[in-house]
N, C-alpha and C positions, 0 to 999 in steps of 0.2 A: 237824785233823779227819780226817788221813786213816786212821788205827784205827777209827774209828766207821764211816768207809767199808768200810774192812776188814771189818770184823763182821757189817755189814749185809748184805754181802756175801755170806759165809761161813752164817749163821745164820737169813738171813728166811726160808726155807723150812723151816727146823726146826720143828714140832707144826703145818705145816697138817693142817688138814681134810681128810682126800681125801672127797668126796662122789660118789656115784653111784648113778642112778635104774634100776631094771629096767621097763621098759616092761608098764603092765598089759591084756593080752588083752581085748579090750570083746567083752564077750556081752548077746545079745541079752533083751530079755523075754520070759518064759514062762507062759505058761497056770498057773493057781494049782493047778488039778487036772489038768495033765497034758497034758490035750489040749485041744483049740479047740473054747469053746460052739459048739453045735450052732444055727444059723436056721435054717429056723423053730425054736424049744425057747422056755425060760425062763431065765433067766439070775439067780441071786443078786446081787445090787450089791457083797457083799464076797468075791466069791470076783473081784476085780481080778486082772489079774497079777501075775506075782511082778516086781519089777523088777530089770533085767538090770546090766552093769557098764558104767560109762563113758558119755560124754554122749551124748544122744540116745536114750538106752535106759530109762531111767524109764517109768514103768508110773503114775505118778501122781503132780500136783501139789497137796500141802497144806501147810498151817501145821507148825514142828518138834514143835510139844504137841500131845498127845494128850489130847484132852477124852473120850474112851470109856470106856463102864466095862465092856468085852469084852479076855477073852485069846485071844479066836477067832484072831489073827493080833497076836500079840507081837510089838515090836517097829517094829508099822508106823506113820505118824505120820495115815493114816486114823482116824478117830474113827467107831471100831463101838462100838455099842450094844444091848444085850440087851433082844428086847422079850419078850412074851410069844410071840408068834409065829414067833422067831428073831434072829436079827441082822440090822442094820440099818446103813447109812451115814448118821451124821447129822452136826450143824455143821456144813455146808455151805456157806463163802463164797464168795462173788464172784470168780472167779478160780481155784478149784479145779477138779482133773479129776482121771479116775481113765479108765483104758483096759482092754479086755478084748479076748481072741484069740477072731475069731469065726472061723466056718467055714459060709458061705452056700451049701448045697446047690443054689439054683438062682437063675439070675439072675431079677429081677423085681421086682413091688410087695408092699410087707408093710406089715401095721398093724403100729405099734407101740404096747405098752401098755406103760403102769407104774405100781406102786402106789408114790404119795408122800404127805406129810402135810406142812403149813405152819402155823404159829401166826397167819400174818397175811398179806396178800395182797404182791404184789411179789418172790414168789420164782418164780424159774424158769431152765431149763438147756435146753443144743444138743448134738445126737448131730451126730457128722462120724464119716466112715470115711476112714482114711489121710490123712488131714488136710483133707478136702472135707469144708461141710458136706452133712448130708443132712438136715436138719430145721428148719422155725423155730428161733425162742425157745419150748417150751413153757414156759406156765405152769401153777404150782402151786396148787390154788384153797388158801384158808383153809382154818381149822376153823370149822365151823358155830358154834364155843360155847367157851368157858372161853378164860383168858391162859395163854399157854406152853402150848395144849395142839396136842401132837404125836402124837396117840394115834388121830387123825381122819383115816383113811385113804383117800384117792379115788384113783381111775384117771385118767389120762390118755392122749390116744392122739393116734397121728399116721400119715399115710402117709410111707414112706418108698420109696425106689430101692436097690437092694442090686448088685451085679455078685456073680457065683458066686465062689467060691472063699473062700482064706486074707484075712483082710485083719484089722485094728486097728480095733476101734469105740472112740469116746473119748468121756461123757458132760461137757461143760465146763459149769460153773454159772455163772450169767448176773445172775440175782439170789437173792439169800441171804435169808433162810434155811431149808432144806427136809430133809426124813428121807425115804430112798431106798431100801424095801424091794427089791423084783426088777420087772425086765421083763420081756417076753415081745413073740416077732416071731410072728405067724400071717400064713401065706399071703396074698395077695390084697391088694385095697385095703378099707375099710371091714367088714371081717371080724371077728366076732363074737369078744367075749371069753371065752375059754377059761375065763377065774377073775375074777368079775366081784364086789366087792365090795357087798354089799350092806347096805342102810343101813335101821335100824329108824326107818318113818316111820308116825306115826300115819294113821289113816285114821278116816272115821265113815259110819256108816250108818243114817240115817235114815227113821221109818214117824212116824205119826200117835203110834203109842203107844210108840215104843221107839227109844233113841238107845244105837248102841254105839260107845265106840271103842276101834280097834286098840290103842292104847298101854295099854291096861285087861286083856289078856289075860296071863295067869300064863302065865308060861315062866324057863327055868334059865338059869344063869348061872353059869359056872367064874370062879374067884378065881386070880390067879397071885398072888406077888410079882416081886422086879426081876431075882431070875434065872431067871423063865420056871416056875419050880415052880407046881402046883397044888395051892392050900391048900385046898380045898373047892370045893362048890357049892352053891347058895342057887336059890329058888324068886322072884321079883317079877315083879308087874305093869308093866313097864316098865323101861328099864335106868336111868329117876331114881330109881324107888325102889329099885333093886337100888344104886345109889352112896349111898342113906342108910342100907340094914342092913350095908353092909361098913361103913361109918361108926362106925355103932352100933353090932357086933357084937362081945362078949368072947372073940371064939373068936382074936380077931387079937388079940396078946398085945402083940407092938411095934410102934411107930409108924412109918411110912413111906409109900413110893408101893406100891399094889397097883393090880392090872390087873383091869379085870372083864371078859368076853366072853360073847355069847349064843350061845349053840348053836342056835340058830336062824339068825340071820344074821350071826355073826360081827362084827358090830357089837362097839367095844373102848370102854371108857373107862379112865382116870387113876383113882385114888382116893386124893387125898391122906388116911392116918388118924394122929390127935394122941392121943396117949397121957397 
């Protein structure tokens, strides 16, 4: 055996592998437009940061699929959604988060507002800055009405403590599942909403001889479809009757989801139409 020693000898290092790693530079996360949302301001839910290289530097944790039907940010495994209103963050489980570069102009107490919408009750999420929280659990309320409907948008608000300057807001979902239009931080504690969503609620007034009510008064109605186009506008007494002539109407040629909204108070509904 001793030729075989030989050989081995001679030949084991003949076709290794040489392998070697170039060390990769970890950069940090970036503002998606550049610079650090402005507190007080408004803040979009998808303009997230960009995320950086290497651990610790993530910009947001979701699922690898992309349930979105938005190319507003190709590429990301966020799940944006095109509403009539803009884009949106939706599928939001348990366990996700998404962080944005703020820039807190002055230390102190802010409201926090946000428009979200929930199909059922038990959703809700935590702001923390730099990894502290600063906020409860907020909760998500429901939609007043319809299954799967996400199109029922309400505010929620919270005080929160800010230190000035540069810092990481990071919104973590707490319970699932919620659609997460934009925030907004205003000054102060208990501070009035800037953009306050309003909801079309009947009202009546009654005399001896005369009963009106508010959901009986004729007002307009823009039609989107699912990417936010406007297909017309339509006159109803209410926006139930305004979801039974988008229904009924032969002017919509194909079947799908349309959006209706009142120009009145921006009140949104779903319209599912069957061709």
């Amino acid at each position: 055996m001793t030729w075989l020693k030989q050989y081995f000898a001679e030949n084991l290092d003949k076709g290794r592998n040489e392998v070697s790693f170039d060390p990769v530079e970890p950069e940090s996360q970036k503002p998606f437009k550049g610079i650090a949302s402005a507190i007080p301001g408004k803040i979009e839910a998808e303009d997230f940061d960009i995320p950086g290289v290497g651990s610790g530097n993530e910009s947001y944790s979701d699922d690898a699929e992309n349930h979105g039907d938005s190319d507003y940010r190709e590429g990301t495994g966020v799940d944006l959604y095109k509403k009539a209103t803009g884009i949106v963050v939706g599928y939001n489980a348990k366990g996700d988060w998404l962080e944005w570069t703020v820039n807190v102009q002055k230390a102190g107490t802010y409201t926090f507002f946000a428009a979200v919408a929930a199909a059922n009750s038990g959703s809700s999420f935590q702001l923390s800055l730099d990894g502290v929280n600063i906020s409860s659990e907020i909760a998500v309320p429901a939609a007043s009405s319809g299954e799967e409907n996400y199109e029922d948008y309400n505010k929620v608000s919270e005080n929160v403590e800010l230190p000035a300057g540069e810092h990481i807001l990071r919104l973590t979902v707490t319970g699932a599942w919620f659609d997460i239009d934009y925030f907004t931080f205003v000054a102060g504690a208990n501070a009035t909403d800037p953009e306050p969503i309003q909801k079309e609620e009947p009202s009546a007034i009654a005399s001896d001889n005369l009963h009106f009510d508010a959901a009986h008064v004729l007002a307009d109605y823009d039609v989107f479809d699912m990417q936010g186009v406007r297909m017309g506008r339509l006159s109803a007494y209410g926006i139930h009757e305004a979801v039974r002539l988008v229904k009924e109407s032969d002017y919509l040629k194909n079947q799908g989801v349309y959006y209706i909204r009142s120009r009145k108070t921006n009140q949104m509904r779903a319209v599912r139409v069957v061709r």
